[in-house]
C-alpha positions in Angstrom: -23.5 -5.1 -98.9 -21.1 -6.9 -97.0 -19.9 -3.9 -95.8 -23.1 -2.7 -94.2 -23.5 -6.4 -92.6 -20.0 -5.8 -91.2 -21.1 -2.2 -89.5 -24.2 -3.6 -88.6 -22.4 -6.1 -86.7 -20.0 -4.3 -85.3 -22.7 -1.6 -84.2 -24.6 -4.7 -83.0 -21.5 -6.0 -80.5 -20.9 -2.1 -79.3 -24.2 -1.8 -78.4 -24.4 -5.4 -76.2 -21.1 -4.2 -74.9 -22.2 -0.9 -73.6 -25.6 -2.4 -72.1 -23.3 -5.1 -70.2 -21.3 -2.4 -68.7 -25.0 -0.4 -67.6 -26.4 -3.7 -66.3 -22.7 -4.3 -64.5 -22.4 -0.7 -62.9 -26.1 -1.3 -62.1 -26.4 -5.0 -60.7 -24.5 -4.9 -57.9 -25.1 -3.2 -54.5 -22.4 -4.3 -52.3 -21.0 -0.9 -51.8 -23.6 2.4 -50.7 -24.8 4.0 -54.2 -25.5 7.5 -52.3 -24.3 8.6 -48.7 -25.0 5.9 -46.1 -26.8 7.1 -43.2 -27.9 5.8 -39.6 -31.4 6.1 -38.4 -31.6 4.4 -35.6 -30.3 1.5 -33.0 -32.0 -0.7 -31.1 -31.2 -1.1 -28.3 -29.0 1.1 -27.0 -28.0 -0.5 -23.6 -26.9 -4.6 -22.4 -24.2 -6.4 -21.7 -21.5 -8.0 -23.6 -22.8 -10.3 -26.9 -26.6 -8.4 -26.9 -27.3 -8.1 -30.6 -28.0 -5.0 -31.6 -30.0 -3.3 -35.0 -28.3 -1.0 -36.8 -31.0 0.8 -39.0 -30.1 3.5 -41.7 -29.9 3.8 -45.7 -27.1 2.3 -48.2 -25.1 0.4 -46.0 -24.9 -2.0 -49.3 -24.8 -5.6 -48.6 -21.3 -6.7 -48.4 -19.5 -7.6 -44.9 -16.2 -6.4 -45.4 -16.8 -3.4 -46.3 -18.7 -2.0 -43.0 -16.9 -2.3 -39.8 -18.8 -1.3 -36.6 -17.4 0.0 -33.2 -18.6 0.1 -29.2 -17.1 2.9 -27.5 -13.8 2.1 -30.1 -13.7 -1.9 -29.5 -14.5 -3.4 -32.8 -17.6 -5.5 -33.1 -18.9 -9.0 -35.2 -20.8 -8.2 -37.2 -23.6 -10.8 -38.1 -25.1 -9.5 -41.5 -25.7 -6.3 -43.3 -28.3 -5.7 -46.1 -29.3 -2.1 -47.7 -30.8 -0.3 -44.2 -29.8 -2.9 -41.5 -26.9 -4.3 -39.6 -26.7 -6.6 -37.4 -23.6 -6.5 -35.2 -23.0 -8.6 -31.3 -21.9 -5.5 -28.6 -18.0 -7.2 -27.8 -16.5 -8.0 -24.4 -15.8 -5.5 -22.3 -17.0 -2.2 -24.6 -17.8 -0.2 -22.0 -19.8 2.7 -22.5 -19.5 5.0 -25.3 -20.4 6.0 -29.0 -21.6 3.3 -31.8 -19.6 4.0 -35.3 -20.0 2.6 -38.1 -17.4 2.8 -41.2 -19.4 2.1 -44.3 -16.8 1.6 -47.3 -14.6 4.2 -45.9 -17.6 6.9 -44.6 -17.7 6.8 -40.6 -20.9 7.4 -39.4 -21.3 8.5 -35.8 -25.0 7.0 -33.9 -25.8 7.3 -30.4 -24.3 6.5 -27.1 -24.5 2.9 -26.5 -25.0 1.9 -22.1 -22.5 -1.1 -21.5 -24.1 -2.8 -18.9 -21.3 -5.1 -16.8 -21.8 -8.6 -15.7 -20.0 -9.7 -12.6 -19.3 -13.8 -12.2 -18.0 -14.9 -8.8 -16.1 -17.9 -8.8 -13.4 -19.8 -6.3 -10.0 -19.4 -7.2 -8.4 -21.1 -4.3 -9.3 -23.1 -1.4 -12.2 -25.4 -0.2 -14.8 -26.4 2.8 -12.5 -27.5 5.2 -10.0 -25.0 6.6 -6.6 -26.4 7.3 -2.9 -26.2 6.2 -2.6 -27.8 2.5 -0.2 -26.3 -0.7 -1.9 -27.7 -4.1 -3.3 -26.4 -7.3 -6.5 -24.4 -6.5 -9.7 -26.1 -4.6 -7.0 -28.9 -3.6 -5.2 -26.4 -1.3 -6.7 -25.0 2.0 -6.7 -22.1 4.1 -7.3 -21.1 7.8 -9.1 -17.4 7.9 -7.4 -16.0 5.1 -7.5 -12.3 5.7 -5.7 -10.3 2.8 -4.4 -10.6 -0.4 -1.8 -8.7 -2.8 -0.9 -9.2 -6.4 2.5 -8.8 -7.7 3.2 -7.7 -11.4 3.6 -11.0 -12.8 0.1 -11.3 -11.3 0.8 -13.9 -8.5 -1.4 -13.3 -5.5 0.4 -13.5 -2.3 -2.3 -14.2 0.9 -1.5 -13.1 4.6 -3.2 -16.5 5.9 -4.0 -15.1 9.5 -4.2 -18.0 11.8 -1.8 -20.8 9.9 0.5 -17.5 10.7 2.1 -18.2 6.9 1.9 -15.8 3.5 0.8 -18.1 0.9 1.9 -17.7 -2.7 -0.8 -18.3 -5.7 0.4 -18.1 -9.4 -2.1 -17.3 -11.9 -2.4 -20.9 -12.8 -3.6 -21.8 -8.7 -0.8 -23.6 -7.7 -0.5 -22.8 -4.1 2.6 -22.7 -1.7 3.8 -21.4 1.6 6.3 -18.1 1.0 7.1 -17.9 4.6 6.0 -18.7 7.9 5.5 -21.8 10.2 4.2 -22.3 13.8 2.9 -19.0 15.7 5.5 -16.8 17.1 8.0 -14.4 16.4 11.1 -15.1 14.3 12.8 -13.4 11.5 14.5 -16.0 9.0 14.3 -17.9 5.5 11.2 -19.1 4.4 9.5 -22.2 7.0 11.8 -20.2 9.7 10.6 -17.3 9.8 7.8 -17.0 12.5 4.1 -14.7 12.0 1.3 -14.3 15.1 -1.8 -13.6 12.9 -0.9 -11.9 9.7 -3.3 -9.5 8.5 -2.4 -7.6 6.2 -0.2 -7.5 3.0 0.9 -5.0 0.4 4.1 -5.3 -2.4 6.7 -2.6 -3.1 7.7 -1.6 -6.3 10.7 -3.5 -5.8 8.9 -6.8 -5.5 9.1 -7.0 -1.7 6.5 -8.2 0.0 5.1 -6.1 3.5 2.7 -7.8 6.2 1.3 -6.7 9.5 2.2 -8.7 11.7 -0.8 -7.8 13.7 -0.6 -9.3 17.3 3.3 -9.2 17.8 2.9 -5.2 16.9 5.0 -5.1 13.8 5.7 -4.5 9.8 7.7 -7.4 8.6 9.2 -7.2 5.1 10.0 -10.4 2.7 12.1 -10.4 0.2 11.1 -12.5 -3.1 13.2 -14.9 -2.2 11.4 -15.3 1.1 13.9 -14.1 3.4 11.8 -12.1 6.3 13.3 -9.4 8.4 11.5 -6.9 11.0 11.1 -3.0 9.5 9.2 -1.4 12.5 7.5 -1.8 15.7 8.4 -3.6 19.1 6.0 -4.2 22.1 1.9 -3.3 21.8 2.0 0.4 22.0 2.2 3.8 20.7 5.4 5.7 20.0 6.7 7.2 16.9 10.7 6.6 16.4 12.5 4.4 13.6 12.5 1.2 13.2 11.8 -1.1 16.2 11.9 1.7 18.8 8.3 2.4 17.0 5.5 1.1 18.7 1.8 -0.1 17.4 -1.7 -0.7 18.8 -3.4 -3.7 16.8 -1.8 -2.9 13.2 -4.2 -4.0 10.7 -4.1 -2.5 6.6 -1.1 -1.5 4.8 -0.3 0.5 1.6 2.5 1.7 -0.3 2.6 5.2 -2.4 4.9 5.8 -5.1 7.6 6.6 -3.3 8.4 3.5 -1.5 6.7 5.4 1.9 4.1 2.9 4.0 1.2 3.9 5.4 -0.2 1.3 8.4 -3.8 1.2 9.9 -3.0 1.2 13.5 -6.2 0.3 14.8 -6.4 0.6 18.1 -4.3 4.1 18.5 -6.8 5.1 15.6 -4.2 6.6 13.7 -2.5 6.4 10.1 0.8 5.9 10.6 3.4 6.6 8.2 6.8 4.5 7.7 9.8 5.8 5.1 11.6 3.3 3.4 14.2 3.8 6.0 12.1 3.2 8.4 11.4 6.1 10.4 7.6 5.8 11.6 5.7 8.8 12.2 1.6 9.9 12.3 0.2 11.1 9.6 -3.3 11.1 10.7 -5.6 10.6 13.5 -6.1 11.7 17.3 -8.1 10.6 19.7 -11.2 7.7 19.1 -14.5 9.3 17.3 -15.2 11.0 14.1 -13.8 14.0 12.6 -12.7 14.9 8.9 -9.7 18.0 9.6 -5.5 18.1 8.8 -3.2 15.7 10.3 -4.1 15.1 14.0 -7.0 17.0 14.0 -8.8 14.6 12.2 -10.4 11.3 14.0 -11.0 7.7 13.0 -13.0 4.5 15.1 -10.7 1.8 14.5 -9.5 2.3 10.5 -9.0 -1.1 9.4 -8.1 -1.4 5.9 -6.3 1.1 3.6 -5.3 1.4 -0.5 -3.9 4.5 -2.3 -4.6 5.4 -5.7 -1.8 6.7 -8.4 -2.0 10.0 -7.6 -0.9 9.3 -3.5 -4.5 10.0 -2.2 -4.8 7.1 1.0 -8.7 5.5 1.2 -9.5 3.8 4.6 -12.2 1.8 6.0 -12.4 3.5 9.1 -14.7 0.6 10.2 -16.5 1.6 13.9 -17.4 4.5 12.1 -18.8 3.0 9.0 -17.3 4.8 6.5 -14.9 5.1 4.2 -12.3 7.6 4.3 -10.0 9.4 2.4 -6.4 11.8 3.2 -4.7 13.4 0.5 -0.7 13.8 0.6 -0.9 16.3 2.7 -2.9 14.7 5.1 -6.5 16.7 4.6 -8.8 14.1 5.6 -12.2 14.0 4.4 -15.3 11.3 4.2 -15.8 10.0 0.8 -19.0 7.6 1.4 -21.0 6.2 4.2 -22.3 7.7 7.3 -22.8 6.8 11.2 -25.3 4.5 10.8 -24.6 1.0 9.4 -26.7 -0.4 6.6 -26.3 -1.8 3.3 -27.8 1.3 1.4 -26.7 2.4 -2.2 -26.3 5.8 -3.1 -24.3 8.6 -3.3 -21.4 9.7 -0.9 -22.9 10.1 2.7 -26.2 8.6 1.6 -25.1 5.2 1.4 -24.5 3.1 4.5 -21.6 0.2 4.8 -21.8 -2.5 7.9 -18.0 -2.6 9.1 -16.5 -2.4 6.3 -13.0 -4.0 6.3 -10.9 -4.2 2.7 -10.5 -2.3 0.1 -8.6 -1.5 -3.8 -8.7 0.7 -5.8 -8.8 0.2 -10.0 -6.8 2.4 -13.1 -9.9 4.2 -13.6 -10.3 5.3 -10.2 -13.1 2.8 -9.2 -12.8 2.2 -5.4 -13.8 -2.0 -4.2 -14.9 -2.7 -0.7 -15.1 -5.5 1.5 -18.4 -4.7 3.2 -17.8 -7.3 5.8 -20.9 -7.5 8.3 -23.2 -7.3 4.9 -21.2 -10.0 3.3 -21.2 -8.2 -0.3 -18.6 -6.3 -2.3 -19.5 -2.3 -2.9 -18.1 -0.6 -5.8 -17.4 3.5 -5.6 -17.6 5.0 -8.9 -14.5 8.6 -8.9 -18.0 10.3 -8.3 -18.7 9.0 -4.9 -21.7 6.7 -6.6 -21.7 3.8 -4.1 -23.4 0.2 -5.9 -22.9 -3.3 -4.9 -21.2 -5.0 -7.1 -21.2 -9.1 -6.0 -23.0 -10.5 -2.9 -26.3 -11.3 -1.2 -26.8 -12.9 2.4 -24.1 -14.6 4.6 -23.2 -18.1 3.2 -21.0 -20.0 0.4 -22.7 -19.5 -3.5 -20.4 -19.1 -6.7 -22.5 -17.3 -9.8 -23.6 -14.1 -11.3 -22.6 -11.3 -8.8 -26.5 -10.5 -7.3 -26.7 -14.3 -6.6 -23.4 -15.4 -5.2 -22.9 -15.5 -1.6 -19.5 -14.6 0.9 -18.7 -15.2 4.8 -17.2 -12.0 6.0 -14.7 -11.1 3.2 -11.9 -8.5 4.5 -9.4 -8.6 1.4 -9.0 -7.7 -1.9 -6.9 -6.8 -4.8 -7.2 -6.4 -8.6 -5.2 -7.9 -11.6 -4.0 -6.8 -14.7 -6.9 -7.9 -16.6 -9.3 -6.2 -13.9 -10.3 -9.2 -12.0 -11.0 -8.8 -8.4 -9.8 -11.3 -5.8 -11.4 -11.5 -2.5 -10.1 -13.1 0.7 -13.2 -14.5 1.6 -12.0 -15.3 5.2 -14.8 -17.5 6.9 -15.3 -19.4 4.2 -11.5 -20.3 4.1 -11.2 -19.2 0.0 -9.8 -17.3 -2.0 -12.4 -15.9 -4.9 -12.5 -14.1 -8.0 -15.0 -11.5 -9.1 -15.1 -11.1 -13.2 -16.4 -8.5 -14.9 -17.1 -8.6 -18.4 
């Protein structure tokens, strides 16, 4: 008897032992029971932090095992039950495919439209123009007309009519690199004399290039601020090396890959071209008017400013004309956007319209930034010739989202390592910052 009561028993414990494991296996659903599918998302365009549904089947319920991606940058994700996830689109996404990895299973859903927002704020400078170094707002400008960006990310300003290059770190402590009164002097530092620099460009050795617009010439600065003269003499037109070149009203500068500079000179309406020994020659241009052609045959109104991307290709704000310009390395000219008739007009290529424009950079992903001066807004050129605005409304002094804010006559620009845009926002006597997130 004891015997049965002892199999009974033991019959009794296997038995609760066996339906613990069933209800154990069973209980749970923190991982997907079948194959995990998606169904659906909602929506499938915003900007950075819009929340977005994830709809589908056996997703389970647990957090860490689901992981969820924008275009490959890893999102938070906020919960997750059975057939929903909820999940915040991260910073700077961009546009691309949603996946989902669901305990190990990678789902791919659909497309996902990453939709940028653009705050404009001041980075340096304030109301009153003057002659001030300082940390940021406490520092001021007279008609600050370019800007450049070294690799350490300090912004170095051609200040036009305190006839100095300023220096900005990327904390906004402002100083004077060079320059003092208006005149002409080569020299260290506070002896070294500018007459309205306008534009400014760095070599890939940290030196630092500026037109030195009304005495005629390219003056180079080393980072330790000494200044010499590379080209140009007396207001002219004359190809030869070094100071036995002459200019017309030199405005934008660029530098290729090669060390080679490439000048704006306005008022011969040519592209000049300067080797790093300093023989200057034409690359482009003829005559005033409008004409896309090789070399000389080609024509430009006044081409103002100029940037070049990694592959050598030169774009120019060829500004009488309204448009913006582009020459290849060997010197085919052709019209990227814009068209003889000013305007502020989005679109495509020749559809849109600028209003004299003046700066311009260029971005590692090809996207070209203008300094539509006369409309007071920055335009963005997409590599497929689609022309937007990216920041600015009517003439005048705003910081704020980019449709809101406000500029007076930018001409500059230039783009850090973290894709913010600075903008010499000359009438306003600032220096400004355009994020996009």
């Amino acid at each position: 008897m004891k015997k049965i009561n002892t199999m009974k028993t033991l019959f009794k414990n296997t038995l609760i032992l066996f339906l613990a494991i069933i209800l154990y296996s069973c209980g749970g659903d923190d991982t997907p029971t079948v194959n995990p599918t998606i169904t659906a998302i909602n929506p499938t365009s915003g900007p950075k932090t819009t929340i977005v549904t994830i709809s589908g089947e056996d997703f389970g319920t647990n957090t860490s095992n689901v992981q969820v991606f924008f275009n490959d940058v890893e999102a938070a994700i906020q919960t997750v039950t059975n057939t929903v996830i909820m999940v915040e689109v991260p910073v700077k996404a961009g546009t691309g495919l949603v996946k989902v990895i669901v305990n190990g299973t990678e789902l791919v859903g659909q497309e996902f439209t990453y939709v940028l927002t653009t705050e404009v704020t001041t980075f340096a400078g304030n109301d009153i123009t003057g002659d001030t170094d300082g940390t940021s707002t406490e520092a001021k400008f007279a008609l600050p007309t370019d800007v450049a960006i070294d690799s350490q990310d300090n912004l170095y300003i051609a200040d036009r009519s305190n006839h100095k290059i300023r220096k900005i770190t990327p904390s906004g402590v402002v100083t004077t690199l060079a320059g003092s009164t208006r005149g002409f002097a080569d020299g260290i530092g506070s002896t070294a004399q500018f007459y309205y620099p306008t534009g400014i460009a760095i070599g890939n050795q940290g030196n630092i290039y500026v037109i030195d617009k009304q005495n005629s010439k390219v003056r180079k600065i080393t980072p330790s601020g000494v200044v010499t003269t590379l080209a140009g003499s007396s207001y002219g037109y004359a190809d030869g090396t070094g100071t036995n070149a002459q200019f017309s009203n030199p405005t934008g500068i660029a530098i290729d890959n090669e060390n080679n500079i490439y000048v704006a000179d306005q008022n011969n309406h040519k592209i000049r071209k300067i080797t790093p020994s300093g023989v200057v020659s034409t690359f482009a241009g003829s005559t005033s008017g409008f004409a896309d052609g090789i070399g000389v045959d080609a024509q430009f109104n006044r081409p103002t400013g100029l940037t070049i991307d990694s592959q050598d290709n030169i774009y120019i704000t060829d500004i009488n004309n309204h448009r913006i310009r582009k020459i290849t390395p060997n010197g085919e000219v052709t019209t990227l956007a814009g068209n003889d008739t000013s305007g502020s007009v989005n679109g495509t290529g020749v559809t849109a319209q600028f209003n004299r424009p003046i700066g311009l950079t260029i971005d590692y992903q090809n996207n070209i930034y203008i300094a539509d001066s006369e409309n007071n807004r920055i335009r963005k050129i997409a590599p497929g010739g689609v022309v937007t605005t990216l920041a600015g409304n009517t003439q005048g002094f705003l910081d704020g989202d980019g449709s809101t804010a406000q500029f007076e006559y930018p001409t500059g620009l230039t783009i850090d390592s973290q894709g913010n845009i600075y903008v010499a926002d000359r009438n306003n006597h600032k220096i400004r910052k355009i994020t996009q997130d």
